[in-house]
Backbone bond lengths (Angstrom), bond angles and torsions (degrees), N, CA, C in turn:
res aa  C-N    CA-C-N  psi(-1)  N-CA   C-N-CA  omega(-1)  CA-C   N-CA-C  phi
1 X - - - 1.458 - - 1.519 109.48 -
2 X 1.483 122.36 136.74 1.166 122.38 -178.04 1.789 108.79 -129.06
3 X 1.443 132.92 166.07 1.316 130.68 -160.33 1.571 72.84 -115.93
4 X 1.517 126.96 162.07 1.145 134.98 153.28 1.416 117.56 -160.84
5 X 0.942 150.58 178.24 1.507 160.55 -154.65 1.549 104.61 -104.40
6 X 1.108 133.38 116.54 1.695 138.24 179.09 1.403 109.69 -95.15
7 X 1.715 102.05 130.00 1.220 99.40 160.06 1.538 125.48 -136.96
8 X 1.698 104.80 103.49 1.700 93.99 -152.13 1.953 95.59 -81.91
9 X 1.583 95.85 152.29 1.629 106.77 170.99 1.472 92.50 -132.25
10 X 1.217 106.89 167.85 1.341 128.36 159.90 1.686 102.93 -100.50
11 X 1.728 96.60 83.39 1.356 125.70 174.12 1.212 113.21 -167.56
12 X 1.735 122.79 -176.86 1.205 118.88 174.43 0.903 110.38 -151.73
13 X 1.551 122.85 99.70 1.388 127.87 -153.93 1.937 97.94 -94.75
14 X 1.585 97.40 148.71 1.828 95.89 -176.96 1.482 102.34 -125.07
15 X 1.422 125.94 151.40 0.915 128.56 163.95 2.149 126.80 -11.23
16 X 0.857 144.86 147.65 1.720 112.64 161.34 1.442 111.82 87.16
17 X 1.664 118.62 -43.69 1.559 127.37 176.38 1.954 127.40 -60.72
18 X 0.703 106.64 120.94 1.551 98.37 170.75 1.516 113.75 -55.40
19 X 1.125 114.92 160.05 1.810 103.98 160.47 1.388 101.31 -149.41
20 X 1.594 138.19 101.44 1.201 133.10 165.37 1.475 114.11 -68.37
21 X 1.245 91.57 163.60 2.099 90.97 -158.06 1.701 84.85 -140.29
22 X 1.569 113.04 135.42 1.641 109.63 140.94 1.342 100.17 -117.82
23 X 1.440 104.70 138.57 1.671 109.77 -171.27 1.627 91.24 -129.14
24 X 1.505 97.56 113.78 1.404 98.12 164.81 2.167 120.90 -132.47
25 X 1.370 88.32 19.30 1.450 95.16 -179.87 1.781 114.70 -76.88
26 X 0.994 130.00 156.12 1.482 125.04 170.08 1.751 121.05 -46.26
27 X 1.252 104.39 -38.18 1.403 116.79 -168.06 1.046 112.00 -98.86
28 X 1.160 130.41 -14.42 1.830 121.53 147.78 1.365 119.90 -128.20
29 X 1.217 127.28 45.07 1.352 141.98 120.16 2.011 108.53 -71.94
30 X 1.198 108.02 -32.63 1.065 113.41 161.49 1.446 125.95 -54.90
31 X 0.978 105.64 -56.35 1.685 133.32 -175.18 1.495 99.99 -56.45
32 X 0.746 118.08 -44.61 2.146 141.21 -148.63 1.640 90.74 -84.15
33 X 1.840 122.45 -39.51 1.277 114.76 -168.74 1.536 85.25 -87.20
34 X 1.031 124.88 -70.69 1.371 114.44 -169.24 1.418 136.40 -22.28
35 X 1.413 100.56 -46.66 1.490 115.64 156.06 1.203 140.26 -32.03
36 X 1.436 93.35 -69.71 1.259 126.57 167.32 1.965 129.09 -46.38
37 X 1.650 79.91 -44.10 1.438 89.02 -172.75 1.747 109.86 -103.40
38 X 1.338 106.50 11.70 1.288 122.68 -165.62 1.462 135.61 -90.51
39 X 1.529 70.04 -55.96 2.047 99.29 -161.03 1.729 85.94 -123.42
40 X 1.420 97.17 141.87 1.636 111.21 163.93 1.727 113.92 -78.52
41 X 0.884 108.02 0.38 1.707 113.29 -164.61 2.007 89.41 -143.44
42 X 1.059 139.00 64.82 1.146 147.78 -176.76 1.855 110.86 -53.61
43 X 1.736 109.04 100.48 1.615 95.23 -144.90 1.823 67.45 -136.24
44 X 1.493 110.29 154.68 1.656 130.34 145.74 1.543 111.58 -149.39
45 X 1.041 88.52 164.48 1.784 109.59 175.43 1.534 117.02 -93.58
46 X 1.117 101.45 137.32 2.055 119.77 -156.63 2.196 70.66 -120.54
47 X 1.330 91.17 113.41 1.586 100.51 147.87 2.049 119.12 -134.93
48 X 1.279 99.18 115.01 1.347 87.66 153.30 1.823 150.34 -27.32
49 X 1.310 110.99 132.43 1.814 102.02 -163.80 1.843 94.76 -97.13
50 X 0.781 83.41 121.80 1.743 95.72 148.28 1.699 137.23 -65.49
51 X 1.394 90.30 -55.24 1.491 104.63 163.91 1.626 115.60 -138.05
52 X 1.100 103.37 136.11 1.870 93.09 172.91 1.583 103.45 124.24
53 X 1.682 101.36 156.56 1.882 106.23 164.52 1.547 112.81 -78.79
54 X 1.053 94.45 166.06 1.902 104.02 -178.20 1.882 96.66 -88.05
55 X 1.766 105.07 -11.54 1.593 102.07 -172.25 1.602 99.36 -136.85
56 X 1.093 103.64 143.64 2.031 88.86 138.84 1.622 86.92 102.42
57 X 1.404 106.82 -174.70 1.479 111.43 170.90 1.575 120.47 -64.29
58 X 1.015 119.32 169.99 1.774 110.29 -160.90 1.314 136.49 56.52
59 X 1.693 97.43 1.06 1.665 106.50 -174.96 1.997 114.14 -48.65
60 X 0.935 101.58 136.39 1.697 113.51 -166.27 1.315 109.52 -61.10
61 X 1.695 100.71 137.35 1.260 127.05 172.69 1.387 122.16 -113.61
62 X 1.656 108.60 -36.66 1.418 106.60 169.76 1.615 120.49 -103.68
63 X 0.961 119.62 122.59 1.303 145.47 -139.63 1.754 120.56 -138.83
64 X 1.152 131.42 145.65 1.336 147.67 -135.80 1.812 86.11 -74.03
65 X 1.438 120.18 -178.67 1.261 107.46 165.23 1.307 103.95 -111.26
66 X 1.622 136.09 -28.51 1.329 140.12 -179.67 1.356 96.46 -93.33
67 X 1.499 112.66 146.96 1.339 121.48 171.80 1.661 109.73 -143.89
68 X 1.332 117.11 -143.60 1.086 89.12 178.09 1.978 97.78 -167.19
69 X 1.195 129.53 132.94 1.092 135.83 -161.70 1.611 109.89 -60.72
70 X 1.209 115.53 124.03 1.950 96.69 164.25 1.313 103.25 -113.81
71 X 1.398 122.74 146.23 1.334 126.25 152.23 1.870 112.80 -72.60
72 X 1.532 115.12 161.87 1.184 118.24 163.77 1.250 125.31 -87.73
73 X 1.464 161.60 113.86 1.544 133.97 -145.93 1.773 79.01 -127.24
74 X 1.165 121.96 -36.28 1.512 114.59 -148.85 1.669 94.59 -135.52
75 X 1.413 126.60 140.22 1.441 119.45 159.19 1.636 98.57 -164.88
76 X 1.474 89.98 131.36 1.854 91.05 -178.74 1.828 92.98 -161.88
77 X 1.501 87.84 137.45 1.720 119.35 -177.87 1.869 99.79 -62.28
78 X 1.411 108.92 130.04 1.346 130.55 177.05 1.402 108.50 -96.88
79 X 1.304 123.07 -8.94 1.694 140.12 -164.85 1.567 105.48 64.59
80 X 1.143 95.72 158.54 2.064 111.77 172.07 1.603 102.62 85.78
81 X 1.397 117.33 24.02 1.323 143.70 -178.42 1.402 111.14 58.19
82 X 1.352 117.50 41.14 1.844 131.25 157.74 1.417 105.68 -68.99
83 X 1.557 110.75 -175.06 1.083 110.33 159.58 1.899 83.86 178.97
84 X 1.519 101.94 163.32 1.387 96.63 -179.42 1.380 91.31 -128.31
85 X 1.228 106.95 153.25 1.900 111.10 -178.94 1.508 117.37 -143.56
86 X 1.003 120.89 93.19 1.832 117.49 174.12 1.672 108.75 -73.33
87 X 1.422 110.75 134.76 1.250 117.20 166.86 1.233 127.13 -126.18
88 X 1.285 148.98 -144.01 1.611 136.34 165.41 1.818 97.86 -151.73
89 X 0.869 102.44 139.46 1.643 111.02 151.26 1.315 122.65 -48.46
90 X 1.433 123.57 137.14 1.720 110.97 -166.19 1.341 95.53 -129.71
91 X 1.868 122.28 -74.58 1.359 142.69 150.24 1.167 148.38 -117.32
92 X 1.684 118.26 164.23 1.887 86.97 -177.46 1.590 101.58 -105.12
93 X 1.111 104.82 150.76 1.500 127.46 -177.17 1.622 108.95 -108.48
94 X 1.733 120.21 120.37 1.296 94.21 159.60 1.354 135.78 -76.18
95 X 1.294 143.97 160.03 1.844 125.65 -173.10 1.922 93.07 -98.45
96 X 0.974 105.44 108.73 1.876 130.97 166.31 1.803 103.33 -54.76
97 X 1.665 106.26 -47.59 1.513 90.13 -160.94 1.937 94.93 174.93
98 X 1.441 108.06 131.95 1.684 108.96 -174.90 1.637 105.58 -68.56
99 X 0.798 122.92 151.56 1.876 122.27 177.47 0.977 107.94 -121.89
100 X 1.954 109.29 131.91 1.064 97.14 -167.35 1.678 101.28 -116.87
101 X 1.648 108.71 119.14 0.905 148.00 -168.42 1.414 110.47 -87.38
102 X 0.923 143.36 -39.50 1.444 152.08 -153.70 1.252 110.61 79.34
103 X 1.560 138.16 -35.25 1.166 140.13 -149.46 1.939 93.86 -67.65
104 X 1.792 112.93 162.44 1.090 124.41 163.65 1.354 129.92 -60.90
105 X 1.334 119.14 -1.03 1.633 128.83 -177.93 1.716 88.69 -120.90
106 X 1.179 92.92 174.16 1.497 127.50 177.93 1.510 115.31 -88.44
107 X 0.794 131.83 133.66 1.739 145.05 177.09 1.305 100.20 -120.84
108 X 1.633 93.11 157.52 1.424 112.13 169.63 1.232 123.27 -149.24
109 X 1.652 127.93 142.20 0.834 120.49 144.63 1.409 127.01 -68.03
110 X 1.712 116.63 132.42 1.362 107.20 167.11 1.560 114.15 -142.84
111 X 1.159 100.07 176.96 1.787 104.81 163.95 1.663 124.80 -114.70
112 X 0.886 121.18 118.40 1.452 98.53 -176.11 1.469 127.98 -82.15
113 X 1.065 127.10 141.53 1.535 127.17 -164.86 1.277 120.98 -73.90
114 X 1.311 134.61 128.16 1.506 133.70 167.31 1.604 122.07 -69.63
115 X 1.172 141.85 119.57 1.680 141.67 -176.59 1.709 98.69 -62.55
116 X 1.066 99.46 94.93 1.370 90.71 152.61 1.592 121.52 -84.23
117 X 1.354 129.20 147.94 1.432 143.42 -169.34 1.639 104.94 -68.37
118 X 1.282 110.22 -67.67 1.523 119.43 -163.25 1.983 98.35 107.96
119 X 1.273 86.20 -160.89 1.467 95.68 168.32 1.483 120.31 -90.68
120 X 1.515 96.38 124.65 1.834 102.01 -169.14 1.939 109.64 -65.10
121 X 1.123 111.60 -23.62 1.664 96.42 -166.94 2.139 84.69 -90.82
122 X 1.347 124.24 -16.51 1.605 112.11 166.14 0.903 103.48 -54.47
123 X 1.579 118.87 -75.70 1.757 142.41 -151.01 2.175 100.47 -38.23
124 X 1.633 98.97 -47.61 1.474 104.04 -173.21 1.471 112.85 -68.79
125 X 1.479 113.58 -46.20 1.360 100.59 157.73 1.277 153.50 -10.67
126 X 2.166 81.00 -84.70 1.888 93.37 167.31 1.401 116.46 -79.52
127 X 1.103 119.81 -0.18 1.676 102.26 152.71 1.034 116.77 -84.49
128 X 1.430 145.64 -28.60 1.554 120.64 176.38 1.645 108.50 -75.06
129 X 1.615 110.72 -16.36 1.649 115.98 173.57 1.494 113.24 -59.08
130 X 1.442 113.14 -48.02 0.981 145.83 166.33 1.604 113.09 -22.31
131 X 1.139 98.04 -84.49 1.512 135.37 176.08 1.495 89.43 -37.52
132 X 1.404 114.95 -73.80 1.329 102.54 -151.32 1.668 109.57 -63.31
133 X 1.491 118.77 -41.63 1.597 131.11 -164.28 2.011 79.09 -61.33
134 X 1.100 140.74 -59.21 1.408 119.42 -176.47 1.629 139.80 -49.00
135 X 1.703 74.50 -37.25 2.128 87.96 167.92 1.619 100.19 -83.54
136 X 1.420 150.59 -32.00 1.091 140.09 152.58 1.811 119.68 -46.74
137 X 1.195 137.79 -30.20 1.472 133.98 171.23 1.621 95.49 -92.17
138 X 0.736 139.96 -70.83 1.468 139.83 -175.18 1.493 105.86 -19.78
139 X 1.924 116.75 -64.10 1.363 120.00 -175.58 1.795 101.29 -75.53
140 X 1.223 143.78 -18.44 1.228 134.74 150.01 1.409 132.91 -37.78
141 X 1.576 88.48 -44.41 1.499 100.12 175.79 1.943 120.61 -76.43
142 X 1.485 107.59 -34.60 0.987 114.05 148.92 1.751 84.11 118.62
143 X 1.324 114.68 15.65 1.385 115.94 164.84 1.686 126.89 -108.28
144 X 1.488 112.26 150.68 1.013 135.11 -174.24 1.768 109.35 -57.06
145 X 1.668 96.29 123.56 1.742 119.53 -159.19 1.537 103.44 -73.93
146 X 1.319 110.62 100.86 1.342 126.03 177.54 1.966 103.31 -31.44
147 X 1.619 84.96 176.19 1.794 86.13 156.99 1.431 97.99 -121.26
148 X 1.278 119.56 117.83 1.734 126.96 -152.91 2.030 85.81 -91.71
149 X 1.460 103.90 139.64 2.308 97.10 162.76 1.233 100.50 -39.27
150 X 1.308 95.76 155.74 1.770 100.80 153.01 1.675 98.04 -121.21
151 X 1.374 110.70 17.05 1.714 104.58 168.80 1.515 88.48 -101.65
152 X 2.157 96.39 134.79 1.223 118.88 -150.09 1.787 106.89 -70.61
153 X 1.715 84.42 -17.58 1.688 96.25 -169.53 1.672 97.49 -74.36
154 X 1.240 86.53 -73.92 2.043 84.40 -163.12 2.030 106.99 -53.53
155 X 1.002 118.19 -12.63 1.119 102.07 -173.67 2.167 118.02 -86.38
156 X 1.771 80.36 -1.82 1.602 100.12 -166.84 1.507 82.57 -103.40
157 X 1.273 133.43 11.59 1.530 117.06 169.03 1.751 103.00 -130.89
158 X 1.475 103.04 8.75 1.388 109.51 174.21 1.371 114.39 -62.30
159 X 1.454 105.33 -51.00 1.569 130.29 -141.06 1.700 100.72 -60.84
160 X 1.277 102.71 -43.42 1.657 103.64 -177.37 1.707 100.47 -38.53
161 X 1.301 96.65 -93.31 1.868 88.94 -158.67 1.501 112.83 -63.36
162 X 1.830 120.71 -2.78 1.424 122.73 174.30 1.755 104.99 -56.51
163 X 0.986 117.15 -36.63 1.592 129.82 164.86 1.168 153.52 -63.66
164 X 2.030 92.27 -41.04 1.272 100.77 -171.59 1.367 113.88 93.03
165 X 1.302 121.25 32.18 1.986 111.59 -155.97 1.868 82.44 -94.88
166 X 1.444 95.75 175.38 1.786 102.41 178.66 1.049 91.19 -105.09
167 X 1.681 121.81 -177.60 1.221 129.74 -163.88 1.154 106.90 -72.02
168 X 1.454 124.60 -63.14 1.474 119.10 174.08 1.688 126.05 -3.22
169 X 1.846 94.03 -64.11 1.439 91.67 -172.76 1.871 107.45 -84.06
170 X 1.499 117.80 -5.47 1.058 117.37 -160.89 1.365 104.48 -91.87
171 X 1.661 120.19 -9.97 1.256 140.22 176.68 1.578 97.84 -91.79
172 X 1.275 133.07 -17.87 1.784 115.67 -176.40 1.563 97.04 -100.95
173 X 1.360 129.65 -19.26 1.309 120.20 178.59 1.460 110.45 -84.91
174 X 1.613 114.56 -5.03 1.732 124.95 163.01 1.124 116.81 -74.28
175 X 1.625 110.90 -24.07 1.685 112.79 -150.62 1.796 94.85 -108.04
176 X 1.998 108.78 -12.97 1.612 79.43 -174.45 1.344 120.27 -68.95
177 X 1.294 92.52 173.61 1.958 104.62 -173.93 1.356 128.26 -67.45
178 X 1.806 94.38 -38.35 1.510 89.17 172.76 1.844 99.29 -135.96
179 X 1.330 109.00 -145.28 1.528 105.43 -176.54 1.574 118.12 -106.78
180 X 1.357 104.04 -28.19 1.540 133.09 161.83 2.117 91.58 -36.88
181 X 1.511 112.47 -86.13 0.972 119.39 -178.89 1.467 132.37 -35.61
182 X 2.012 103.64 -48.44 1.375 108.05 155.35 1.276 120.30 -24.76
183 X 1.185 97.40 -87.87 1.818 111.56 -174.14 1.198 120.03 -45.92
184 X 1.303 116.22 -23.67 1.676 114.80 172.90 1.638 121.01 -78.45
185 X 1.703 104.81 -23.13 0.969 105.00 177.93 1.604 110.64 -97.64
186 X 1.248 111.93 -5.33 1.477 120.53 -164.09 2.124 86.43 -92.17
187 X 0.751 127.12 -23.73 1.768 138.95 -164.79 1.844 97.61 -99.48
188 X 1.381 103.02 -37.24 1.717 87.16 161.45 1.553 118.56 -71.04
189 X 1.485 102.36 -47.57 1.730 107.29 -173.75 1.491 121.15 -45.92
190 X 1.425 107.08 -37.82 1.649 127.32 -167.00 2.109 85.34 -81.77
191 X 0.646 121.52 -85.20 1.189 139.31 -175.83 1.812 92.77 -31.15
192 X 1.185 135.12 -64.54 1.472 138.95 -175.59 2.269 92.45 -63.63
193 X 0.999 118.45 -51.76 1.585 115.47 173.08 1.319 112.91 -57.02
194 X 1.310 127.51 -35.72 1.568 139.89 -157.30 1.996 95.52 -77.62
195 X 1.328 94.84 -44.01 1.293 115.30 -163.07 1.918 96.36 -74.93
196 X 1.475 122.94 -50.42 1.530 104.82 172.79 1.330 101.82 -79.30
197 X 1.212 154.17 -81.18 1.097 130.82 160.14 1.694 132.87 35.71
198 X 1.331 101.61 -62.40 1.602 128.49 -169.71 1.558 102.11 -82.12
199 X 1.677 95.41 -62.06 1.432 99.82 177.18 1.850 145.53 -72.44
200 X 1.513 79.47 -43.98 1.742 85.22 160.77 1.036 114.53 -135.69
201 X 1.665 132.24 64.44 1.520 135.95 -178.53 1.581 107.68 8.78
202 X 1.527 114.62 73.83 0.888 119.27 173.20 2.064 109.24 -118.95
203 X 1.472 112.58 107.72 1.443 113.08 179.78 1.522 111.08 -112.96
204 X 1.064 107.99 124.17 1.253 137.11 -171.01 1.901 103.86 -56.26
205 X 1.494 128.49 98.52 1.682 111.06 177.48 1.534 93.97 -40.21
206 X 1.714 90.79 178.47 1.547 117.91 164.96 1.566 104.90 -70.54
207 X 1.056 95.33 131.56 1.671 103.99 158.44 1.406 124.55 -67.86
208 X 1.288 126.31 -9.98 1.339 137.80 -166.86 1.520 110.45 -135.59
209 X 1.430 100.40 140.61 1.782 124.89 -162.12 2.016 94.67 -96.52
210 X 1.265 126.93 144.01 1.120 115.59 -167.95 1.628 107.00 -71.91
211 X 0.947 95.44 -27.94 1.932 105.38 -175.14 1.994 89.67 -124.60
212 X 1.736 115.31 120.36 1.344 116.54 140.25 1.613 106.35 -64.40
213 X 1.607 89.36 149.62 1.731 109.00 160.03 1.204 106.38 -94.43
214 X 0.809 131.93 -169.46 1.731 152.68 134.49 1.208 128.00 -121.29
């Protein structure tokens, strides 16, 4: 179990993902020095909100139980007390319990999760299944056929924004157990999108803003 610094968005950050940040609230500009000046490996936890703003009054308390680790790679002051910060997805952690720290941000207890595989002759399967149901919506859409991983992991945390899914579903392909499961559920989603898509040119916006606020 480890304590770490929370930072809930109404997002769903995955292992592998970038997440650019402008943080200009009191309490994580706070967070951001601490980090910084803290930890040699400058790391927090990105959890999804359930209920609540990411700012302001009502700012969120109840919150996803899997989240997912970001490192800090980049952070530099914009002046007028901004700052812009790129980080990456590292692991997912479940959140055990909020700690109460006194500090102006949120803490957590968490654990971080181990990848389990599933079954290796499945896992190879639904990735070439995989593969294909993505180059099938892609040419639906009438866009140019990515080069999708063929590592079973990152490509089972692709699928969210490869789609367009909303958080909901972008939060159950965070929460499966192992990677086997990912992909099975990540091969229905594409396949359930492929299918409105097909039928009533229906494309899902991005779920994601190019820059979060806070």
């Amino acid at each position: 179990m480890a304590r770490i610094p929370l930072f809930p968005l109404g997002t769903v950050l995955v292992p592998g993902a970038s997440l650019p940040l402008q943080i200009f609230e009191p309490r994580y500009v706070v967070m951001l020095s601490d980090l910084v000046n803290a930890m040699e490996v400058p790391e927090f936890g990105v959890v999804a909100i359930r209920q609540g703003n990411e700012v302001g009054v009502g700012s969120a308390r109840d919150l996803q139980e899997i989240g997912c680790l970001a490192r800090v790679l980049q952070a530099a002051s914009i002046g007028d007390g901004r700052y812009l910060v790129v980080s990456t997805g590292t692991e997912r952690f479940h959140l055990d319990a909020l700690a109460d720290t006194g500090s102006a941000y949120l803490t957590g207890e968490v654990t971080v999760l181990e990848e389990h595989p599933g079954d290796a002759q499945e896992v190879a399967e639904l990735v070439t299944r995989l593969h294909d149901a993505l180059n099938r919506y892609a040419r639906t859409l009438g866009a140019e056929v990515p080069d999708w991983p063929h590592d079973p992991v990152e490509l089972s945390h692709t699928v969210g924004t490869a789609v367009g899914l909303d958080l909901g579903d972008r939060q159950r392909l965070l929460a499966a157990p192992d990677t086997e499961t990912r992909l099975r559920l990540g091969l229905r989603l594409v396949r359930r999108e492929q299918g409105l898509a097909q039928t009533l040119g229906v494309v899902p916006p991005s779920p994601d803003r190019p820059w979060n606020l806070n």
